[in-house]
mmCIF file as gemmi writes it, N, C-alpha and C atoms, coordinates in Angstrom:
data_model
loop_
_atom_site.group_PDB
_atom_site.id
_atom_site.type_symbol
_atom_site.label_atom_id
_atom_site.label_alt_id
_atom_site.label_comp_id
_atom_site.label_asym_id
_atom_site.label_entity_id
_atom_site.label_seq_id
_atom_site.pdbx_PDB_ins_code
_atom_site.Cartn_x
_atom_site.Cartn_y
_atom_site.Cartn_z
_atom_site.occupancy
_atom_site.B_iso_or_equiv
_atom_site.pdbx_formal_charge
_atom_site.auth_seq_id
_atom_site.auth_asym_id
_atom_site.pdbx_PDB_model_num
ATOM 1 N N . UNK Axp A 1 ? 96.12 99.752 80.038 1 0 ? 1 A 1
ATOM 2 C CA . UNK Axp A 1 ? 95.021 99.014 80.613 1 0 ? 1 A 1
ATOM 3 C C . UNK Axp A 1 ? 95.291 98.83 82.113 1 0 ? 1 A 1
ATOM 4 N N . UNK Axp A 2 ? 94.246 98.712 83.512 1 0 ? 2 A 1
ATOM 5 C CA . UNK Axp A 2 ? 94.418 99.229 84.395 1 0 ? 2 A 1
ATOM 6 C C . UNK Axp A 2 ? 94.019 97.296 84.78 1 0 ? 2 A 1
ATOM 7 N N . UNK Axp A 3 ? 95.108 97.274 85.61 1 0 ? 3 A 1
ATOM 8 C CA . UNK Axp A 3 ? 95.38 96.091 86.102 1 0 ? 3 A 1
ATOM 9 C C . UNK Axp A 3 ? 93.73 95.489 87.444 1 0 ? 3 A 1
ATOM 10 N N . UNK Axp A 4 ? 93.538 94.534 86.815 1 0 ? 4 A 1
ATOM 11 C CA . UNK Axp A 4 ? 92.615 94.256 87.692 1 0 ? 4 A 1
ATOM 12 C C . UNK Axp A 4 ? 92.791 93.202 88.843 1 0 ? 4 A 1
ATOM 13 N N . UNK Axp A 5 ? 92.209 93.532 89.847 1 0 ? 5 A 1
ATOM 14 C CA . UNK Axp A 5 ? 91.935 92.405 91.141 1 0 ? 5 A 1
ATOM 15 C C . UNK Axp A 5 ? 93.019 92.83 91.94 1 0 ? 5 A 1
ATOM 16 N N . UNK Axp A 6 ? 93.376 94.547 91.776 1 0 ? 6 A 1
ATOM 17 C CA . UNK Axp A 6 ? 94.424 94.838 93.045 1 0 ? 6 A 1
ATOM 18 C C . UNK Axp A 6 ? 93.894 95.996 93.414 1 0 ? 6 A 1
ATOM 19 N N . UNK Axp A 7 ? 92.767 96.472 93.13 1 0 ? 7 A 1
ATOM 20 C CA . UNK Axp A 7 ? 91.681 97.387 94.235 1 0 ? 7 A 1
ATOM 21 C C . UNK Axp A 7 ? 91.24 96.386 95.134 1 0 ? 7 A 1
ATOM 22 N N . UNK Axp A 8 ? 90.81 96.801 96.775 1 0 ? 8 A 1
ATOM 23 C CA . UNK Axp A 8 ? 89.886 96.349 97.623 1 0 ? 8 A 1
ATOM 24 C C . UNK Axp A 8 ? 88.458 96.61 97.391 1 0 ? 8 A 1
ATOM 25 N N . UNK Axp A 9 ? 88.025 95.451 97.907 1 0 ? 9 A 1
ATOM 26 C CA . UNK Axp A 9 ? 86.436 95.26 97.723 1 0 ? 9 A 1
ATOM 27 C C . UNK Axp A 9 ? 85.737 97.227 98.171 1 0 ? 9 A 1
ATOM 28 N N . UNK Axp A 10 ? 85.01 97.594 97.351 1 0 ? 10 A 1
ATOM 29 C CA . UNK Axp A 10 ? 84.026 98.408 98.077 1 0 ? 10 A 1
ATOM 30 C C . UNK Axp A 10 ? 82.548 98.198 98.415 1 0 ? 10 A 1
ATOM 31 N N . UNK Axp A 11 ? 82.577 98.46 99.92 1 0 ? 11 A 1
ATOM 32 C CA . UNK Axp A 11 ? 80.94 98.395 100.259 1 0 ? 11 A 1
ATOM 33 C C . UNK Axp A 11 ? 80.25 100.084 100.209 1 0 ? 11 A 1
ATOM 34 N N . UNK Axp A 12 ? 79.138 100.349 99.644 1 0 ? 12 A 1
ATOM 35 C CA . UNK Axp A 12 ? 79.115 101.55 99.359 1 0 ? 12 A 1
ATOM 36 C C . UNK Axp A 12 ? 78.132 101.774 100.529 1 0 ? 12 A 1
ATOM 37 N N . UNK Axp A 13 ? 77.626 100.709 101.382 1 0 ? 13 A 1
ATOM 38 C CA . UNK Axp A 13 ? 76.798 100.979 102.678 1 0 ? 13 A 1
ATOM 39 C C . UNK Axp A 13 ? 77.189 100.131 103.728 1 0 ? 13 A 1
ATOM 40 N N . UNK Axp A 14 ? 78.149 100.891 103.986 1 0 ? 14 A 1
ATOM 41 C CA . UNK Axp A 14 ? 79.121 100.104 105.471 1 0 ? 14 A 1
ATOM 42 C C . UNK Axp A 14 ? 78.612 101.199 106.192 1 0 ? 14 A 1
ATOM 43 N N . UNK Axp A 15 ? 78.341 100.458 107.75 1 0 ? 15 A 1
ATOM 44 C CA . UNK Axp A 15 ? 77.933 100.966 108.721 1 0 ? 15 A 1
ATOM 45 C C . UNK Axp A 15 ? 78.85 101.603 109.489 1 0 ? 15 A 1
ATOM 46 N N . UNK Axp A 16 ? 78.747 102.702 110.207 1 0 ? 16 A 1
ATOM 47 C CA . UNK Axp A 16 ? 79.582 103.505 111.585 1 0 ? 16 A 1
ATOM 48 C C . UNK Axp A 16 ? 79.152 102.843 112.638 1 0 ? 16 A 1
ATOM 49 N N . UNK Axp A 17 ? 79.305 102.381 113.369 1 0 ? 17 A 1
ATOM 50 C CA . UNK Axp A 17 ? 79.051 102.044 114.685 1 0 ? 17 A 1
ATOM 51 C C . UNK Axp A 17 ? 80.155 102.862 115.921 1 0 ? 17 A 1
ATOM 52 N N . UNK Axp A 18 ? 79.257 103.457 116.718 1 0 ? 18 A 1
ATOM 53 C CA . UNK Axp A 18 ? 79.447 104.051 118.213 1 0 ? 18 A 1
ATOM 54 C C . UNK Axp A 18 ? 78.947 103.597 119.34 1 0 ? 18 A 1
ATOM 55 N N . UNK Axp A 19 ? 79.473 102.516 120.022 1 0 ? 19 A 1
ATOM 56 C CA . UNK Axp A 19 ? 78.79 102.062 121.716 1 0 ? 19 A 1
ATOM 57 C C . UNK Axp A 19 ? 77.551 101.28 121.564 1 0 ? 19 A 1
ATOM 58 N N . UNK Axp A 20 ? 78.149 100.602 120.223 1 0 ? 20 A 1
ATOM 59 C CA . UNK Axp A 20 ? 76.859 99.643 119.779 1 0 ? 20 A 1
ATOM 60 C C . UNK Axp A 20 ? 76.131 99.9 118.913 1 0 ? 20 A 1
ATOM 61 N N . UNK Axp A 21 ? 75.744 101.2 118.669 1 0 ? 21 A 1
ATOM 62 C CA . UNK Axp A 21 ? 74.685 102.265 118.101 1 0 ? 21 A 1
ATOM 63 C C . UNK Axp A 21 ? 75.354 102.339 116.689 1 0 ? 21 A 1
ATOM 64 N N . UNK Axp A 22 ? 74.048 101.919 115.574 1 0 ? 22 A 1
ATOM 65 C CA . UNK Axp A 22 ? 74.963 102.286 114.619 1 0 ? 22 A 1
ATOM 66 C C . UNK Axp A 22 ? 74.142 104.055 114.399 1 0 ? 22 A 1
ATOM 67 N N . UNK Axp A 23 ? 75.58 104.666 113.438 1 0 ? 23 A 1
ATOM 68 C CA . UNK Axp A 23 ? 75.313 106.073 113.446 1 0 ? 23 A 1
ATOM 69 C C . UNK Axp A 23 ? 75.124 106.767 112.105 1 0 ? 23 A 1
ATOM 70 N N . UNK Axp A 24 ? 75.755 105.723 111.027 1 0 ? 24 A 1
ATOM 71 C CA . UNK Axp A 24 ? 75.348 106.137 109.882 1 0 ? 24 A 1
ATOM 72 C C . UNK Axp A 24 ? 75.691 105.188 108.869 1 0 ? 24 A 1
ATOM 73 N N . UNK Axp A 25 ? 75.461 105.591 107.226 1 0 ? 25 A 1
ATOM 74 C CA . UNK Axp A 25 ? 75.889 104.608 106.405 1 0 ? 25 A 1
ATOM 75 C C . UNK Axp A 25 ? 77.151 105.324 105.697 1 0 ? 25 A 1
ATOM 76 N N . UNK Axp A 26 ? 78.119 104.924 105.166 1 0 ? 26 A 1
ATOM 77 C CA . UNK Axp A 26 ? 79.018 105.902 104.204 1 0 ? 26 A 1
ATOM 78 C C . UNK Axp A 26 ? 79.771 104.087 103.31 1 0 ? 26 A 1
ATOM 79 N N . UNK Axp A 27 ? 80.424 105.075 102.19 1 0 ? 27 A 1
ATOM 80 C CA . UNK Axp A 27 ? 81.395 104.007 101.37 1 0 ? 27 A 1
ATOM 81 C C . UNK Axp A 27 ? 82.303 104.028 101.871 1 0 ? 27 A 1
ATOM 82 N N . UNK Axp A 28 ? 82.974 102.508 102.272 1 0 ? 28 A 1
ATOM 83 C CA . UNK Axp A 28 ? 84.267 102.256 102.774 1 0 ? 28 A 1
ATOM 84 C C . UNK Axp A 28 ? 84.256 100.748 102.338 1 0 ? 28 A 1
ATOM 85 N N . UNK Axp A 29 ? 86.167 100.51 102.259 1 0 ? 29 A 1
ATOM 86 C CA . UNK Axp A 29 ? 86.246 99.303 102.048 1 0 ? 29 A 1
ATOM 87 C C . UNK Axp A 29 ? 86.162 98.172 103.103 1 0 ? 29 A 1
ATOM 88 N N . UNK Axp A 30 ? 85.686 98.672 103.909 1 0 ? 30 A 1
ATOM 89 C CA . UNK Axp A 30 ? 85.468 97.738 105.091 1 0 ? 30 A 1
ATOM 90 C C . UNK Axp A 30 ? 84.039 97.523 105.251 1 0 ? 30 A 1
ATOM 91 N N . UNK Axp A 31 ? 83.421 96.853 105.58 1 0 ? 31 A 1
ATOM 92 C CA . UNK Axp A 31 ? 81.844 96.141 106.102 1 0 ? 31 A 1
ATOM 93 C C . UNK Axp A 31 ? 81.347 97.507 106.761 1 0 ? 31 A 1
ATOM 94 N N . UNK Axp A 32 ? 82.182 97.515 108.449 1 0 ? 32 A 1
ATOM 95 C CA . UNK Axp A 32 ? 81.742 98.007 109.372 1 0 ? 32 A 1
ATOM 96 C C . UNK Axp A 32 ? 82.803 98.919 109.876 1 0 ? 32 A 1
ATOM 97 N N . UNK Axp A 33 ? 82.567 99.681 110.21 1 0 ? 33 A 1
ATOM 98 C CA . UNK Axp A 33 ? 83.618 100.969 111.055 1 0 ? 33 A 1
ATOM 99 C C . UNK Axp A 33 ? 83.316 101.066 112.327 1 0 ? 33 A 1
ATOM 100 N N . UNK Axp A 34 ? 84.023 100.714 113.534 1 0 ? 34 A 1
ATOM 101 C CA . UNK Axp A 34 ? 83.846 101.295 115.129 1 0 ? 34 A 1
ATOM 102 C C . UNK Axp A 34 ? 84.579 102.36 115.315 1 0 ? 34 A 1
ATOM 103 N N . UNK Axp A 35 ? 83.657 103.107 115.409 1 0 ? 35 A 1
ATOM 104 C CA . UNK Axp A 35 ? 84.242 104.531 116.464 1 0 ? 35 A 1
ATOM 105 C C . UNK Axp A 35 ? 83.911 104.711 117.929 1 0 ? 35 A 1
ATOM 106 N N . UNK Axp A 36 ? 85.192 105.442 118.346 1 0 ? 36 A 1
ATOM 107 C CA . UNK Axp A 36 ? 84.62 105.922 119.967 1 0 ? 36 A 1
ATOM 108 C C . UNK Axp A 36 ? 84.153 106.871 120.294 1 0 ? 36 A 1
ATOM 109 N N . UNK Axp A 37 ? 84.62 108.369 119.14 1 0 ? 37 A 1
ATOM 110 C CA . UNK Axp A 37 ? 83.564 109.018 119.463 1 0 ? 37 A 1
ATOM 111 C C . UNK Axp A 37 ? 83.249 109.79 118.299 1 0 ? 37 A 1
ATOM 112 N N . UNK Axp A 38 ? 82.491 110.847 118.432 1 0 ? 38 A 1
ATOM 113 C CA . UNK Axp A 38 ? 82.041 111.192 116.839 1 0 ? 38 A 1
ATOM 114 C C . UNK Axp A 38 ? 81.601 112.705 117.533 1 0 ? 38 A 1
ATOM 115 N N . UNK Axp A 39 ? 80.804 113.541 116.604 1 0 ? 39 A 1
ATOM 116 C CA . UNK Axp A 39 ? 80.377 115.13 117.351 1 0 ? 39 A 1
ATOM 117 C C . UNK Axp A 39 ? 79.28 114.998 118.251 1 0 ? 39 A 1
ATOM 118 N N . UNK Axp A 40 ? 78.229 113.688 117.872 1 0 ? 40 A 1
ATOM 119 C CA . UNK Axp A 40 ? 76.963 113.238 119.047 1 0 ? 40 A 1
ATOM 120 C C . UNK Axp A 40 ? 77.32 112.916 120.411 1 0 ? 40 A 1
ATOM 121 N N . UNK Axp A 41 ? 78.846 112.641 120.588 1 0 ? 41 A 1
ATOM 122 C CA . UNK Axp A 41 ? 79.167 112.607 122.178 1 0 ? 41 A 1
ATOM 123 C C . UNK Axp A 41 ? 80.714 112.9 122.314 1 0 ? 41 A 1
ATOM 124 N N . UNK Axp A 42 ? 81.115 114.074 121.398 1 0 ? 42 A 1
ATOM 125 C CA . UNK Axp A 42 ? 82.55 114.474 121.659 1 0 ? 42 A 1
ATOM 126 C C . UNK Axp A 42 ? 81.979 115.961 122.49 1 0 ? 42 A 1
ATOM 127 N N . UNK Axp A 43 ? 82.97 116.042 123.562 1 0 ? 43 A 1
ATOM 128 C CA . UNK Axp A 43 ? 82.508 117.57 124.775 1 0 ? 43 A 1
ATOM 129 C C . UNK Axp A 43 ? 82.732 118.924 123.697 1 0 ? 43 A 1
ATOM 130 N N . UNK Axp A 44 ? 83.283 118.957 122.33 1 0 ? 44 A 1
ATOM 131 C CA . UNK Axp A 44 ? 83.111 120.388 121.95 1 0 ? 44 A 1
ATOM 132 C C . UNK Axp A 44 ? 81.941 120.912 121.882 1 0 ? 44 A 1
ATOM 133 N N . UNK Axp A 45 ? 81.074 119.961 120.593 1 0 ? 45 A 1
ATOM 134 C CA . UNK Axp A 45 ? 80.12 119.755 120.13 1 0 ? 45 A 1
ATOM 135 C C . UNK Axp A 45 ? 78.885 119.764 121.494 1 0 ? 45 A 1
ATOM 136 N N . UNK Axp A 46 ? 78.98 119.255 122.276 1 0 ? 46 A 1
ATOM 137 C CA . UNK Axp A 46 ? 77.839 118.83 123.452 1 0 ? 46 A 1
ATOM 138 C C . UNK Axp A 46 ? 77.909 119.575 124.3 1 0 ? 46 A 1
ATOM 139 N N . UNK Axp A 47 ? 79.137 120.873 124.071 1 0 ? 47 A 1
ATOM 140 C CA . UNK Axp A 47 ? 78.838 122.009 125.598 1 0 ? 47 A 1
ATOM 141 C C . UNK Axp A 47 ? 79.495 121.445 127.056 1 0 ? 47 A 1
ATOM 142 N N . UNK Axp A 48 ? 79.678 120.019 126.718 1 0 ? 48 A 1
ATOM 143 C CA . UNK Axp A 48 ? 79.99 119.885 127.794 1 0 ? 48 A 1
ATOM 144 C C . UNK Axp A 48 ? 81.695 120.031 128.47 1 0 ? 48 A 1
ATOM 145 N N . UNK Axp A 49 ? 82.311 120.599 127.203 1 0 ? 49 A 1
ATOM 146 C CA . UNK Axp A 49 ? 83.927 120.846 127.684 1 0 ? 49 A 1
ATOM 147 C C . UNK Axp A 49 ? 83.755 121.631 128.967 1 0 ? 49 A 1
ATOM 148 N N . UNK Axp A 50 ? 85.19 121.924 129.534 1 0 ? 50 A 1
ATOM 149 C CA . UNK Axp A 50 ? 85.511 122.344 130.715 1 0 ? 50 A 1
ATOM 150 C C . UNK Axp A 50 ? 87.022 122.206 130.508 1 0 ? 50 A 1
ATOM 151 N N . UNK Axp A 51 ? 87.558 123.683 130.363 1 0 ? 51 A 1
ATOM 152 C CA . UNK Axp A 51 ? 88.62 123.901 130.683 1 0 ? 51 A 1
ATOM 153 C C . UNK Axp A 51 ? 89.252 123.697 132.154 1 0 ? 51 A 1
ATOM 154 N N . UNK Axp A 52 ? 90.007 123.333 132.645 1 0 ? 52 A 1
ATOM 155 C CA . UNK Axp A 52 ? 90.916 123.205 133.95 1 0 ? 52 A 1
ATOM 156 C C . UNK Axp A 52 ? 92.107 123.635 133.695 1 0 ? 52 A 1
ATOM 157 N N . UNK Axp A 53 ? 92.354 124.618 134.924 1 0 ? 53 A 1
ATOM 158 C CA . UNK Axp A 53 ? 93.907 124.682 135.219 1 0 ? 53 A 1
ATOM 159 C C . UNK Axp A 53 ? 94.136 124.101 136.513 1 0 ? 53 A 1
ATOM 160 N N . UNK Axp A 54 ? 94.2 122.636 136.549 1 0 ? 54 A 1
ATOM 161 C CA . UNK Axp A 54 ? 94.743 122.052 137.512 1 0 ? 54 A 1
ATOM 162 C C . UNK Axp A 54 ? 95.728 122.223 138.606 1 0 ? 54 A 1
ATOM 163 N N . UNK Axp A 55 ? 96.863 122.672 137.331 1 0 ? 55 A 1
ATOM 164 C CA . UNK Axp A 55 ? 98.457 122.531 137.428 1 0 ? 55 A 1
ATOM 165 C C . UNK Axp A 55 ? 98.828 123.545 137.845 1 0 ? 55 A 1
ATOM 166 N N . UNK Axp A 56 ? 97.836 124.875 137.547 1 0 ? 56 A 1
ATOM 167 C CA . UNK Axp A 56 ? 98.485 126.552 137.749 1 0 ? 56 A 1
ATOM 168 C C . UNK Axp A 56 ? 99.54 126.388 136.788 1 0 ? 56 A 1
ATOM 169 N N . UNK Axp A 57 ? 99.394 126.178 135.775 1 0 ? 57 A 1
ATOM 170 C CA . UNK Axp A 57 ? 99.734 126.287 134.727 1 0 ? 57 A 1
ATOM 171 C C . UNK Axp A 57 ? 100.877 127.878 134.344 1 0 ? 57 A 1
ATOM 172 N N . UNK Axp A 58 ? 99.598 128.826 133.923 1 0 ? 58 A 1
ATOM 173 C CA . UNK Axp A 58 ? 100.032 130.2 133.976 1 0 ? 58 A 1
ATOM 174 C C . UNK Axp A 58 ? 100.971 130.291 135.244 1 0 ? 58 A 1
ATOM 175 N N . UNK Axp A 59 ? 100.241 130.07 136.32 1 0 ? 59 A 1
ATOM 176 C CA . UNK Axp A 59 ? 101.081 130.803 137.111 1 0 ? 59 A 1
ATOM 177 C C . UNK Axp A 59 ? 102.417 130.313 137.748 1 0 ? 59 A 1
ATOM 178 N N . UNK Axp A 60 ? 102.9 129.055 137.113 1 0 ? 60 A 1
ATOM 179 C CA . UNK Axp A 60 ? 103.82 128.349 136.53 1 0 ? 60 A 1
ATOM 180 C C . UNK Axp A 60 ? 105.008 128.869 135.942 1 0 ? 60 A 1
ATOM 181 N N . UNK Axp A 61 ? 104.226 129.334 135.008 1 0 ? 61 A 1
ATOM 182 C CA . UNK Axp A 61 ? 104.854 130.005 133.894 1 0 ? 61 A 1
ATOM 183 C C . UNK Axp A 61 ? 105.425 131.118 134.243 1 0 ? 61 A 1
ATOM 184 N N . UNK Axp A 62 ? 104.543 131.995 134.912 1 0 ? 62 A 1
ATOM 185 C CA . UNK Axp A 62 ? 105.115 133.037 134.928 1 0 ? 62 A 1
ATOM 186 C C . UNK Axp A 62 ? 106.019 133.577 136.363 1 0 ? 62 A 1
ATOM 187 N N . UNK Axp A 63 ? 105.838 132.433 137.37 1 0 ? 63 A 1
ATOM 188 C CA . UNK Axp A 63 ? 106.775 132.103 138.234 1 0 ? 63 A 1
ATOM 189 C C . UNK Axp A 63 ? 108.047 132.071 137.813 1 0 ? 63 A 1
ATOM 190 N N . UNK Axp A 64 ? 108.137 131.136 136.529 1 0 ? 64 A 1
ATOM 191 C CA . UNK Axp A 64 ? 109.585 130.716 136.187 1 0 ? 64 A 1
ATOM 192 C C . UNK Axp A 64 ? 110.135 131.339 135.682 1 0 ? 64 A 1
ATOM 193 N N . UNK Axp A 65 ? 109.531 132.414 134.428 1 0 ? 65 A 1
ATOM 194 C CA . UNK Axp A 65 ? 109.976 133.885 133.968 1 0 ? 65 A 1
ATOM 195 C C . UNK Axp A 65 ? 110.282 134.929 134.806 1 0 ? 65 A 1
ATOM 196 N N . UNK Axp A 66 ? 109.94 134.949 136.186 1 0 ? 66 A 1
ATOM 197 C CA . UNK Axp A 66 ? 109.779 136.087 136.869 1 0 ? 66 A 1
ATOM 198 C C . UNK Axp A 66 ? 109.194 137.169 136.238 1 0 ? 66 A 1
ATOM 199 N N . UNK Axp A 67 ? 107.683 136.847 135.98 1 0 ? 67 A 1
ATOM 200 C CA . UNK Axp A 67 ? 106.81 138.075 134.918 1 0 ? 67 A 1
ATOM 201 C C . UNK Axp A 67 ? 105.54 137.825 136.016 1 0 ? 67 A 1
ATOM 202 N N . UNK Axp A 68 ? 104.993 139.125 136.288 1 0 ? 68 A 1
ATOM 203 C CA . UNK Axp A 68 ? 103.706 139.269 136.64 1 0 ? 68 A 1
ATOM 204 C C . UNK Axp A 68 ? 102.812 139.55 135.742 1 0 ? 68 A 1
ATOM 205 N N . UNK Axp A 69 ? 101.27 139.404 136.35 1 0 ? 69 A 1
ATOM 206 C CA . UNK Axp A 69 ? 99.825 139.094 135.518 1 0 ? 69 A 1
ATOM 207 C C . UNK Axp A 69 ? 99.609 140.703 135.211 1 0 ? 69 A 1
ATOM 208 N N . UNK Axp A 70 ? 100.281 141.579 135.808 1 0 ? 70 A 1
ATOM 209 C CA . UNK Axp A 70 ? 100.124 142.761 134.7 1 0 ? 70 A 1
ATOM 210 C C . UNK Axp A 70 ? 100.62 143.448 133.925 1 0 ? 70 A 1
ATOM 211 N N . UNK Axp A 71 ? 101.597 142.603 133.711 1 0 ? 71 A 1
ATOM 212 C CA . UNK Axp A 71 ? 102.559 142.931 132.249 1 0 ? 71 A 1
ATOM 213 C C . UNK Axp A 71 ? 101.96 143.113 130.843 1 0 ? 71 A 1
């Protein structure tokens, strides 16, 4: 027999909330969920990434190997 009153409460329509905004409903044992970001404003999803090589990275690298870019 399966011991009772040592599961947590489930709400089966707890809210997501993002930047105030709520974003959806899902089951969780919590009320409410805050997130910071989600795919509606993460840069993969929105196109808006941007790779940078700030650092010269590569050419870093291949400084320290003593290897050139047409190897």
């Amino acid at each position: 027999m399966p011991k009772s009153e040592i599961h947590p409460n489930w709400f089966p329509m707890a809210k997501i909330i993002c930047d105030g905004k709520p974003i959806c409903l899902v089951g969780s044992t919590k009320k409410e969920l805050q997130i910071d970001i989600w795919l509606g404003n993460h840069p993969f999803y929105t196109d808006s990434q941007v790779l940078v090589d700030s650092e010269g990275r590569v050419e870093k690298f291949m400084k320290k190997y003593q290897l050139s870019l047409a190897d």
